[in-house]
C-alpha positions in Angstrom: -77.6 -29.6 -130.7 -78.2 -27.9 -127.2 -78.0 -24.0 -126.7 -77.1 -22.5 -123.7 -78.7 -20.1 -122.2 -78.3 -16.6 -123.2 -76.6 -14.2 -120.4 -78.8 -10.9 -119.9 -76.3 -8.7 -122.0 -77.7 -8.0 -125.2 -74.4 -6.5 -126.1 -72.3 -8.5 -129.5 -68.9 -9.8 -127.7 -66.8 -9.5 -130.9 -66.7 -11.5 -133.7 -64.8 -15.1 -134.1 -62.9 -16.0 -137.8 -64.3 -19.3 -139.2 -63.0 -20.7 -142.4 -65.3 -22.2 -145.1 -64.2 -24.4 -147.2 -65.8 -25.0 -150.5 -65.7 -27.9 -152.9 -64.0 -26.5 -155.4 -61.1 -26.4 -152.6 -61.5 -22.7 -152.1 -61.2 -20.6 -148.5 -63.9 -18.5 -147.5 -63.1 -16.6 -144.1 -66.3 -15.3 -142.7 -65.9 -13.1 -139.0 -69.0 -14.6 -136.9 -70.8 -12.4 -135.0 -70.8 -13.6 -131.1 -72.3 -12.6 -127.5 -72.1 -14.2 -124.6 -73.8 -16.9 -122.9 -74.2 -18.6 -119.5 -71.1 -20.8 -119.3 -72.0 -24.5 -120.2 -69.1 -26.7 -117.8 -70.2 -24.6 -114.4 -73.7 -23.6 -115.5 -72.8 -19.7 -114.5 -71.2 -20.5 -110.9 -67.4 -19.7 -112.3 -66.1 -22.7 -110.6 -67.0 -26.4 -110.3 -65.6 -29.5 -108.5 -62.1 -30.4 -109.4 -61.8 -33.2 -112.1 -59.1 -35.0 -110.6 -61.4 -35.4 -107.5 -64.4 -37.5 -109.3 -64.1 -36.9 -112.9 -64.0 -40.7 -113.0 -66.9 -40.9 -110.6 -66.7 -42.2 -107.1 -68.1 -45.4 -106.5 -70.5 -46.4 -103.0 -67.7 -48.6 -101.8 -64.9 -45.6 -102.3 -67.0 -43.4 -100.3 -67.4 -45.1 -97.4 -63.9 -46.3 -97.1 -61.8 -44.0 -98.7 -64.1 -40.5 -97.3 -64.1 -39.2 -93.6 -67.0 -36.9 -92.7 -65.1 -34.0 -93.3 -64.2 -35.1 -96.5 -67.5 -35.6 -97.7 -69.0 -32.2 -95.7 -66.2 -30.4 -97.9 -67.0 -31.9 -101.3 -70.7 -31.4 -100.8 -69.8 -27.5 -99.4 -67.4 -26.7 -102.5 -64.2 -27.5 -100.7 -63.0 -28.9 -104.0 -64.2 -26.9 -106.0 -61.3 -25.1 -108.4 -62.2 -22.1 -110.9 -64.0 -23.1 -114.1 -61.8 -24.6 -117.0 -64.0 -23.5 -119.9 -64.6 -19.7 -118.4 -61.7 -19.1 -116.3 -64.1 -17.9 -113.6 -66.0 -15.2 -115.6 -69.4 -17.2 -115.9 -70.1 -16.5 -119.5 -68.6 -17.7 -122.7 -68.6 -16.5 -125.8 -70.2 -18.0 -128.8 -71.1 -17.4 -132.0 -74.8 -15.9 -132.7 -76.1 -18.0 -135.3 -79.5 -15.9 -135.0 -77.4 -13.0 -136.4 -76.2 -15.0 -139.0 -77.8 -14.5 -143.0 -79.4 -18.2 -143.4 -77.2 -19.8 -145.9 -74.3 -19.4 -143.9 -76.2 -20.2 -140.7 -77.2 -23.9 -142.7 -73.1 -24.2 -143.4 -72.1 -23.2 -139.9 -74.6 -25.6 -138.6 -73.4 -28.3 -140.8 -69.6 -27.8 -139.8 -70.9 -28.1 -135.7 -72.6 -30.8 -136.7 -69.6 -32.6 -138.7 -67.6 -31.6 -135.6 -69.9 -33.0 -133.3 -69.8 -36.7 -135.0 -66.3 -36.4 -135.6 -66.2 -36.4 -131.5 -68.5 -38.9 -131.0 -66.6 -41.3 -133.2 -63.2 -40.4 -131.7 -64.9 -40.8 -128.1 -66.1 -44.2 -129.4 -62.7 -45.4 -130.7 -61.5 -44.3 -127.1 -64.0 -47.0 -125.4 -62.9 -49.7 -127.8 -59.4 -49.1 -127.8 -58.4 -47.7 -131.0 
């Protein structure tokens, strides 16, 4: 699973509830330690391009006949750019610091990112076939 970069701040952001759930049906709620790290969508910048502009990607043949020069001299300069979604501009987000974590529930928070990671794979794949 990929780990961003950590942001020169040593300092703990605060600390994020996650809820365990055992097999016995019970709720554990454990406060994760967090700091904050280089923001993932604009890679630190606080902005990126504006998804309505090419979120969909723009093909060859759109470029040349649907883009001026000054079109394409403004997306290429950060004329479309538009604050960063995931941030809000700030550069950083905050995530939780599994190195500061005791190991067993590092191993169960690892397990419940990766069951949340396949669970969006599969939905993302049902998307692409229609379901």
């Amino acid at each position: 699973m990929p780990r961003h970069r950590k942001s020169h701040s040593s300092a703990a952001a605060s600390t994020v509830p996650w809820t365990e759930y055992t097999d016995d049906g019970d709720e554990i709620v454990h406060d994760l330690p967090t700091h904050y790290e280089v923001c993932p969508r604009c890679e630190g910048k606080g902005k990126h391009m504006n998804p309505g502009i090419d979120s969909h990607g723009i093909t060859s043949e759109e470029w040349e006949r649907e883009w001026d020069d000054e079109s394409r001299k403004a997306y290429f300069s950060g004329g479309y750019d538009v604050t960063c979604e995931e941030c809000k501009g700030k550069r950083v987000v905050s995530v939780v610091d599994l190195d500061a974590l005791e190991p067993d529930l590092r191993k169960k928070y690892r397990a419940h990112l990766q069951d949340e990671e396949d669970d969006r794979r599969t939905r993302e794949s049902e998307r692409r076939y229609g379901y």
